[in-house]
C-alpha positions, 0 to 999 in steps of 0.5 A: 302777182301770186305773192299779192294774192297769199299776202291777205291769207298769211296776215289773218293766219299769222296773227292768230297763231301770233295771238295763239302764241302770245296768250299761251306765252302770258299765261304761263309768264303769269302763273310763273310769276304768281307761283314766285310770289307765292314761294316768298316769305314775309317781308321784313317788318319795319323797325317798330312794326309788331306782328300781330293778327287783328280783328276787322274792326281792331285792324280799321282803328290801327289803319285809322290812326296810321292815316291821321299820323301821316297827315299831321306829318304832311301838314308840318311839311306843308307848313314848312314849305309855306314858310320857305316860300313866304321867306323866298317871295318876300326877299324877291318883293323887296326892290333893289 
């Protein structure tokens, strides 16, 4: 019966220290993290990627049209999978 009693004690006490524990073990796991990202060069840039420093409004055009260049890339694929399933819908539509 002693055993019951403690148990309601030792869960409370157990999961502050676990809790004690568990933050101070994040918060050192984050700014070690933090610290490793900080050691790290720049990445590489991408074939045909300039390094060069924009102004807000310079660097707002360049993201601009990067935007407009992927979504004319995603409308070609768009429509060259219309056409594959045009192609494929109509040989199932034909009877056998």
């Amino acid at each position: 019966m002693s055993q019951k009693d403690g148990f309601g004690s030792g869960f409370v006490l157990g999961s502050i220290i676990g809790g004690v524990f568990g933050g101070l073990l994040g918060a050192s796991l984050f700014n070690y993290r933090d610290k490793q990202n900080s050691k790290e060069p720049n990445k590489p840039l991408a074939e045909g990627e300039q390094a060069v420093k924009f102004t807000t409004e310079e660097s707002i055009e360049v993201a601009r049209h990067s935007l407009e260049d992927k979504i004319a890339q995603l409308n070609l694929a768009i429509d060259d999978v219309r056409q594959q399933l045009k192609t494929v819908n109509s040989n199932s539509a034909e009877p056998d």
